[in-house]
C-alpha positions in Angstrom: -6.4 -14.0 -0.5 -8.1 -13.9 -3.9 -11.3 -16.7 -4.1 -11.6 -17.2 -7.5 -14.4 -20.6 -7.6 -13.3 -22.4 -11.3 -16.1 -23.8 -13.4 -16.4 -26.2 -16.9 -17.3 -22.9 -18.2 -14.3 -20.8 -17.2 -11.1 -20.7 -20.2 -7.9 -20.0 -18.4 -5.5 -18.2 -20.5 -2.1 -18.8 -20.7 -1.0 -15.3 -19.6 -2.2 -13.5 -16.4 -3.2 -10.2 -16.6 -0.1 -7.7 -17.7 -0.2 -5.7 -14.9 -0.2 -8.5 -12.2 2.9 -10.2 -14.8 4.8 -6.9 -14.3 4.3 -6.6 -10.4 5.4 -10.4 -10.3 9.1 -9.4 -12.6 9.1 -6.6 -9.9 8.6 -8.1 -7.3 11.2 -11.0 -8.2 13.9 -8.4 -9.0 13.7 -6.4 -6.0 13.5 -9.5 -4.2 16.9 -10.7 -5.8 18.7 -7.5 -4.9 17.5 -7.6 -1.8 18.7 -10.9 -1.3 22.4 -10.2 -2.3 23.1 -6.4 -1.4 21.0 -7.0 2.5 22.7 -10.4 2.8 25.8 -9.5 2.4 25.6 -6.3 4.3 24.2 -8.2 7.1 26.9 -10.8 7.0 29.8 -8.3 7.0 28.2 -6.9 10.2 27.0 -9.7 12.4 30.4 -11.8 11.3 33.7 -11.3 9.6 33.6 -14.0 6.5 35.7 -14.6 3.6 34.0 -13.8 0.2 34.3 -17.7 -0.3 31.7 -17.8 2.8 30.0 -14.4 1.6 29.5 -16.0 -2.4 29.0 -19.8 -0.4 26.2 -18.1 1.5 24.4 -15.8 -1.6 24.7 -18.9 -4.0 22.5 -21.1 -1.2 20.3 -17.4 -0.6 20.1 -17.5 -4.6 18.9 -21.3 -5.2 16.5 -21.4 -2.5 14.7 -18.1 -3.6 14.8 -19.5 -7.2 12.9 -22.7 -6.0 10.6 -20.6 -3.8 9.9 -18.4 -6.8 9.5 -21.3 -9.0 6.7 -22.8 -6.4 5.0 -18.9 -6.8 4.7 -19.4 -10.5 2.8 -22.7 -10.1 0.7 -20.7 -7.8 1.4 -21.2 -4.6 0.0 -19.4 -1.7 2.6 -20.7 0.9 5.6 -19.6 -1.4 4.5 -16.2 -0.7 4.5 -16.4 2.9 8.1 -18.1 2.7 9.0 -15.1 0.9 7.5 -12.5 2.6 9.0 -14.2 6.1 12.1 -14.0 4.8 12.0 -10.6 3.8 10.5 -9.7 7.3 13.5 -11.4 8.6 16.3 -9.8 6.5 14.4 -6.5 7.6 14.7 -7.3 11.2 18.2 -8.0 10.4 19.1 -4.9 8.6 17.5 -2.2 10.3 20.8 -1.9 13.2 23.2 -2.2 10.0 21.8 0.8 9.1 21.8 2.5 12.4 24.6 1.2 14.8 27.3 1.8 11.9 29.7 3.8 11.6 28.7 6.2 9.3 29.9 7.0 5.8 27.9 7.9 3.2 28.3 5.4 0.5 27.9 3.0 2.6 25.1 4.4 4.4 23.2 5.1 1.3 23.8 1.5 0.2 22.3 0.2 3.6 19.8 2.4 3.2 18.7 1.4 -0.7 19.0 -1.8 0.2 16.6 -1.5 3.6 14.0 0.7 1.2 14.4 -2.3 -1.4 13.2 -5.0 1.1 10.1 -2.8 2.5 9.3 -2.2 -1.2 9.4 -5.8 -2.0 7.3 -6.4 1.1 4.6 -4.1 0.1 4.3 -5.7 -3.1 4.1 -8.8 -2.0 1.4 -8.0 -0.2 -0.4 -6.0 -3.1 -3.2 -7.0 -5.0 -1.8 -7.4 -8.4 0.6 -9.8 -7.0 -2.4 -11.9 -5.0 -4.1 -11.5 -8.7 -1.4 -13.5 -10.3 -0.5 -16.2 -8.2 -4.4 -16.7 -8.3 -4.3 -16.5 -11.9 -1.1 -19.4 -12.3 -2.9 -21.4 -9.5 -6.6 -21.7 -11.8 -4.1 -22.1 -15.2 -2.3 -25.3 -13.4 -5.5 -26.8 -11.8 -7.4 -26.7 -15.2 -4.2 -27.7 -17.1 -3.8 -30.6 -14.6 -7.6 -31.3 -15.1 -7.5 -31.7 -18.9 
């Protein structure tokens, strides 16, 4: 984790730094995909739903990660770790989809985009420039709560 100690002296801008603003759009993009493309992969394989159950089950996946994002943006450190456990999990979920299945290769190579999708958004959760602006959003609410 970032420390970044706030003084009377420090101005918060309004805008985090562009590069940490573009990792977070990313981030939240790949995590979105990720979401509906692994969770719906992973539902046809452990069980045999309807799409009523399939869009029941992405529309709850959809809200909850919209919350969880929302709670990033006002710079929250636990988000993150909701997020990046429930990526780990859809991982751990996905990786014998892709392998046990019979294989086809359009559906193999959406398995597999969709398992390279999650790892990527797991790195970048864990980068940096994504650490840098959930920092950045935490200092802007604390000194926007403080004035």
């Amino acid at each position: 984790m970032i420390n970044n100690s706030q003084s009377e002296d420090v101005s918060v801008g309004i805008f985090p730094p562009l590069l940490s603003f573009i990792t977070f759009l990313i981030a939240s993009v790949l995590m979105t995909i990720s979401f509906g493309v692994a969770a719906s992969v992973t539902l046809n394989f452990y069980f045999d739903p309807s799409a009523e159950v399939i869009l029941g089950v992405l529309a709850v996946l959809s809200i909850s990660f919209c919350l969880v994002n929302y709670q990033v943006i006002l710079g929250s450190f636990f988000a993150v770790k909701v997020l990046r456990v429930a990526q780990y999990s859809l991982l751990v979920l996905l990786v014998p989809v892709v392998i046990i299945e019979d294989f086809s290769v359009g559906v193999f190579l959406v398995k597999l985009v969709s398992a390279v999708i999650t790892i990527s958004s797991i790195f970048i959760l864990d980068s940096t420039q994504y650490q840098i602006f959930v920092q950045h959003r935490l200092n802007s609410v604390e000194y926007y709560k403080s004035v």
